[in-house]
C-alpha positions in Angstrom: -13.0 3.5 35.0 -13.6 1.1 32.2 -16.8 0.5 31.3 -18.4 -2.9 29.5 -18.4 -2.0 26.6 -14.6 -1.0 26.4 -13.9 -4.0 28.5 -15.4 -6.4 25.7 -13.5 -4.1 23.3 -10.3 -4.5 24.4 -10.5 -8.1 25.3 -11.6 -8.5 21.7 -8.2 -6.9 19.9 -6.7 -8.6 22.1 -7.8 -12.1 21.3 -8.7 -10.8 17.8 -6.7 -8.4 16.4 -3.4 -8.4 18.2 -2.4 -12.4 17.4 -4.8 -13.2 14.4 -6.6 -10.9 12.2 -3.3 -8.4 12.1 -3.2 -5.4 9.9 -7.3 -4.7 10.2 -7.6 -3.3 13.2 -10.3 -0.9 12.2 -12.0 -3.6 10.5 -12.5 -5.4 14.1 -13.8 -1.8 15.4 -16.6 -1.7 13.0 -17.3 -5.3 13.6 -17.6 -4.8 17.6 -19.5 -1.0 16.8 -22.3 -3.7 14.1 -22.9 -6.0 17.0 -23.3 -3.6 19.7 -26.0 -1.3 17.8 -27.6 -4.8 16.4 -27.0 -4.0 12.9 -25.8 -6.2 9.9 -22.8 -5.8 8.2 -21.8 -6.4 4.2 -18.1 -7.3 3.6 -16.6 -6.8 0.3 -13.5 -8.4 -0.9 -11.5 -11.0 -2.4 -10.1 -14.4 -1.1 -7.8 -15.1 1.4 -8.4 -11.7 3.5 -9.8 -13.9 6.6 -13.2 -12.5 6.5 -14.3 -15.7 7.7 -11.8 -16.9 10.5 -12.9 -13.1 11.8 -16.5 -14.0 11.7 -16.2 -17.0 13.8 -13.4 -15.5 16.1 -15.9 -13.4 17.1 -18.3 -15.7 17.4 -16.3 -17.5 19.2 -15.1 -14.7 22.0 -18.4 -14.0 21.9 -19.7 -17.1 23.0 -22.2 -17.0 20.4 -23.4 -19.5 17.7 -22.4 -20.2 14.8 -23.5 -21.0 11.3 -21.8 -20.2 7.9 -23.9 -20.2 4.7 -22.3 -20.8 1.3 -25.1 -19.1 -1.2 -25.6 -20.9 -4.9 -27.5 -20.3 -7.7 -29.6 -23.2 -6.8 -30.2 -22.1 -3.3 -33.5 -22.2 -1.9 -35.2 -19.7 0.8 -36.3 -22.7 2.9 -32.4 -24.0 2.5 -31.7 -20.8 4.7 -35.1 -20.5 6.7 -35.9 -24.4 7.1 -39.1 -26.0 6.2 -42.0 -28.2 7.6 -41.2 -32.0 7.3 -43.5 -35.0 7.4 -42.4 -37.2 10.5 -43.8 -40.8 10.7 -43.1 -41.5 14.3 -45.4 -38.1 15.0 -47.8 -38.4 11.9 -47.4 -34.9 11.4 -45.2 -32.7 9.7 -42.9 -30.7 12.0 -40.7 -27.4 11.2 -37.1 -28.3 11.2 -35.0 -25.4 11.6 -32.5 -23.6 9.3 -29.0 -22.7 9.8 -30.9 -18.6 10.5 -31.5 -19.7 13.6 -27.8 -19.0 14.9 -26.7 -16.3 16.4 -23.8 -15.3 13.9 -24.1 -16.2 10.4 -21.6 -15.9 7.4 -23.6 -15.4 4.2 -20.9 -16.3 1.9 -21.1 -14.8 -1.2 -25.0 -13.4 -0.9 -24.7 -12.4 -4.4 -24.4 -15.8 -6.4 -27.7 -16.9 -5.2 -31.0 -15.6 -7.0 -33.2 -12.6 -5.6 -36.0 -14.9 -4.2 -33.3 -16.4 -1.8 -31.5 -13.4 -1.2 -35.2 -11.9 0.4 -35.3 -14.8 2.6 -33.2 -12.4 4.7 -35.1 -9.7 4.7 -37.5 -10.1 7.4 -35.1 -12.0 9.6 -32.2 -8.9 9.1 -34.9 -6.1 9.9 -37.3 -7.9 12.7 -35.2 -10.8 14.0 -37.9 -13.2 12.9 -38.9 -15.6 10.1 -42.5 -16.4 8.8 -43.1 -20.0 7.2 -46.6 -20.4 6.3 -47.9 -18.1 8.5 -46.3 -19.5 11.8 -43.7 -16.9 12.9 -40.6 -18.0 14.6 -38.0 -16.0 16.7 -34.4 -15.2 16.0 -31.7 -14.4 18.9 -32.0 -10.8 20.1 -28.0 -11.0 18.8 -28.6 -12.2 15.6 -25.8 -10.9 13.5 -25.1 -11.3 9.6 -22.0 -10.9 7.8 -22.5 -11.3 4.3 -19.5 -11.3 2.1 -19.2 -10.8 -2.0 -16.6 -10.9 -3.9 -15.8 -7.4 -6.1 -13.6 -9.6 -9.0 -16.3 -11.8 -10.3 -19.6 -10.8 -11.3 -20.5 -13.7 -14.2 -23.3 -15.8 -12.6 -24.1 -13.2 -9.7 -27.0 -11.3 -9.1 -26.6 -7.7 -7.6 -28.4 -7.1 -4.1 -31.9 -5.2 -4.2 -31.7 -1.2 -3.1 -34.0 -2.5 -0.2 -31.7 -5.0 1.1 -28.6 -3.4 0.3 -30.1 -0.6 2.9 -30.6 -3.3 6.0 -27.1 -3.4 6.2 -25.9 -0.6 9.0 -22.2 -0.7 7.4 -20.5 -2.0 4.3 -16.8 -2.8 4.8 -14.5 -3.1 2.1 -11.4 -5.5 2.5 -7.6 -5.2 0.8 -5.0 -7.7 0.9 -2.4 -6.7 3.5 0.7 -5.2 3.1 3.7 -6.9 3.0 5.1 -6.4 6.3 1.8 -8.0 7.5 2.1 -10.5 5.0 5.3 -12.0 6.7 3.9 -12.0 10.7 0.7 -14.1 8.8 3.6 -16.7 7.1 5.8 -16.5 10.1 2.5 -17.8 12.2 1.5 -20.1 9.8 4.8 -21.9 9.8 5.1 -21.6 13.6 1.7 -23.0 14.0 0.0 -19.9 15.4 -2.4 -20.1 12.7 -5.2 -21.2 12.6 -6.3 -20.1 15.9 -7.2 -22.4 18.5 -10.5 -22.5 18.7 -12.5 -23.6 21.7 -10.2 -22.0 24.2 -10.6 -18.3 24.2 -12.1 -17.0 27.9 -15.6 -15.6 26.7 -17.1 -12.7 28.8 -20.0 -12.4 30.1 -22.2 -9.8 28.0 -24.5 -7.7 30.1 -26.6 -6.2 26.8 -29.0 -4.4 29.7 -25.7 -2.7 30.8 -24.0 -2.1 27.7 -27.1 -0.2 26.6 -26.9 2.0 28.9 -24.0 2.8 29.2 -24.2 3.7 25.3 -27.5 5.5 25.6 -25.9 7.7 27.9 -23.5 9.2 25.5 -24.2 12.6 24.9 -24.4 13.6 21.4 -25.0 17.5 20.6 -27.5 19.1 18.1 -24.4 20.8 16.0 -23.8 17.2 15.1 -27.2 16.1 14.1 -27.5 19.2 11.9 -23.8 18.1 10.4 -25.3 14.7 9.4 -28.6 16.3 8.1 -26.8 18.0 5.5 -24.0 15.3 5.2 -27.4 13.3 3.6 -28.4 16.8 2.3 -25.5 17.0 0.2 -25.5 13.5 -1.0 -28.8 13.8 -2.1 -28.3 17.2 -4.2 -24.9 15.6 -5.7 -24.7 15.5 -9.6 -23.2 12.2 -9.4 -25.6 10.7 -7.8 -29.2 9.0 -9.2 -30.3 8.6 -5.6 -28.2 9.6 -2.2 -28.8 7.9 1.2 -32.0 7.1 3.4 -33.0 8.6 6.3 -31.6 4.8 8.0 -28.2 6.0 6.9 -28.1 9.2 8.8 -29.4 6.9 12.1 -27.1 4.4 11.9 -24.3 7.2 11.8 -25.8 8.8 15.0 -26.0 5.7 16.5 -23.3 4.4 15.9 -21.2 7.4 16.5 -22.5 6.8 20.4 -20.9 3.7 20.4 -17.8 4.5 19.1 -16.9 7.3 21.8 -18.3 4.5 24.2 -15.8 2.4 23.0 -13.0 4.9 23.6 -14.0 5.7 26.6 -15.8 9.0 26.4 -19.7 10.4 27.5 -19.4 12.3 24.2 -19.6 11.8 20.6 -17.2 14.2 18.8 -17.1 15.6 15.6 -14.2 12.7 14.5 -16.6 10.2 15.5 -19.3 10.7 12.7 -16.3 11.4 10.0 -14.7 8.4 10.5 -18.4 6.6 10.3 -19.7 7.9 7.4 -18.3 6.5 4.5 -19.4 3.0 5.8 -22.6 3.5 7.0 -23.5 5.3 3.5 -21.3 4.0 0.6 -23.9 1.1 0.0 -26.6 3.3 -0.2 -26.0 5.1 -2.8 -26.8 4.9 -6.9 -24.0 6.4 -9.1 -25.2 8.3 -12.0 -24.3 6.8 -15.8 -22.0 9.6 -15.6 -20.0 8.7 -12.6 -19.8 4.8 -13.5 -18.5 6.2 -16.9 -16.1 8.4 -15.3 -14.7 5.8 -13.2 -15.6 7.9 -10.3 -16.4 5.7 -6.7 -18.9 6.1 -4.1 -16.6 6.7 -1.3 -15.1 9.5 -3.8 -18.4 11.5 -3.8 -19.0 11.0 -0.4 -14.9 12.3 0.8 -16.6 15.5 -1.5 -19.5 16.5 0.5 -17.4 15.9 3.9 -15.2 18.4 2.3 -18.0 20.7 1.3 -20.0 20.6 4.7 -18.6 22.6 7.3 -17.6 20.6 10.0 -18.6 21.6 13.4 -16.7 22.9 15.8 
């Protein structure tokens, strides 16, 4: 029987994946597995790879909100957050919201605005709420940020904390498509499939109280914890490495291992599930060593070496 949470998943590729976004399938997976476990995800890539017709596609199927945020270097926090303003009908000064308060937001290019801005985010990513001037206001139980940089141009940008680089459950790096793709893309373009049509998808109807259940009750087996323990082990121990991941690496693996096999229709997470999830729940958590930045050598390189170290359950 198809459950939700495949339901939503399929309906998704198929307004997604299958007429627009082509050639990134797996990049819609990790999308869907973000916004199920109510995590944040950090897209890296250059122009032109549709990271932000996916974002509001999704919003869009969704049926969520929208808001897309092009960060500066002369960006403000209360540009993001909002601020208090002095109305004269009410003789008072009133909070007008920022463009947070959405559902899904597109932080476009998080890295060309200054630190102070980029920690506007920080509360709202981890507790789904701002403070301004001690008031506290709520964000939407779905809030969901995609925050994109661009890996080509780093003159005028300012690299993301180790803090905030950490609230992110997954970072997702994006190539141009191949050329077969390429052609479908033109071929819609001139046939005037592209852009999609938006405001006419058939949004479902999201049942979060079900979908969590039905992704709690994935079973997950303690062979596969301890594989992750020393997955996080091994990073930590590796010589190219200043630091290795945090502990919130190794849960948002578990977690969102659960999902996945929900997703394909299983009560079990499998041994696949948390291979295929590791390189980007953990690639942005990690600190190269002078060494490894000298020697060329990548994050996802180190990581593919302790997968092929640890013994992988069976």
């Amino acid at each position: 029987m198809t459950t939700n949470c495949q339901a939503l998943f399929q309906q998704i590729h198929a307004d997604i994946s299958d007429k627009y976004i082509m050639g990134n399938r797996e990049f819609i997976d990790h999308l869907v597995v973000a916004f199920l476990a109510r995590g944040h995800v950090l897209i890296e890539g250059p122009p032109g790879t549709a990271k932000t017709m996916t974002a509001k596609l999704l919003a869009e199927i969704l049926s969520k909100s929208f808001k897309r945020i092009q960060f500066t270097t002369d960006m403000l926090p209360s540009d993001i957050i909002g601020a208090h303003i002095y109305s004269p009908a009410k003789q008072q000064f009133q909070f007008i919201p920022g463009p947070i308060f959405s559902d899904v937001i597109l932080a476009d290019e998080i890295n060309r605005t200054p630190p102070r801005t980029q920690s506007a985010l920080l509360e709202a990513m981890e507790e789904r709420q701002v403070t301004v001037e001690g008031t506290r206001y709520p964000l939407s139980q779905d809030f969901f940020v995609l925050a994109t940089q661009n890996p080509r141009e780093f003159e005028g940008t300012f690299p993301l904390p180790e803090a905030q680089m950490d609230r992110f459950l997954f970072k997702l790096v994006l190539k141009p498509s191949d050329a077969a793709t390429e052609v479908k893309i033109l071929k819609n373009i001139l046939n005037g499939t592209l852009p999609p049509p938006f405001g006419t998808f058939k949004q479902p109807v999201i049942d979060r109280p079900t979908i969590d259940g039905e992704i709690q009750g994935v079973k997950i087996d303690d062979s596969l914890i301890n594989y992750v323990a020393k997955i996080l082990d091994g990073l930590r121990k590796h010589p190219m490495l200043t630091w290795g991941a945090s502990t919130r690496g190794g849960i948002a693996i578990v977690k969102c291992a659960q999902i996945y096999a929900v997703l394909q229709g299983r009560d079990l997470v499998i041994p696949d599930d948390i291979k295929r999830l590791t390189t980007v729940s953990l690639r942005h958590r990690l600190k190269l060593s002078p060494d490894a930045m000298i020697s060329n050598v990548t994050e996802d390189e180190v990581i593919m070496q302790v997968l092929e170290k640890v013994a992988f359950p069976t």
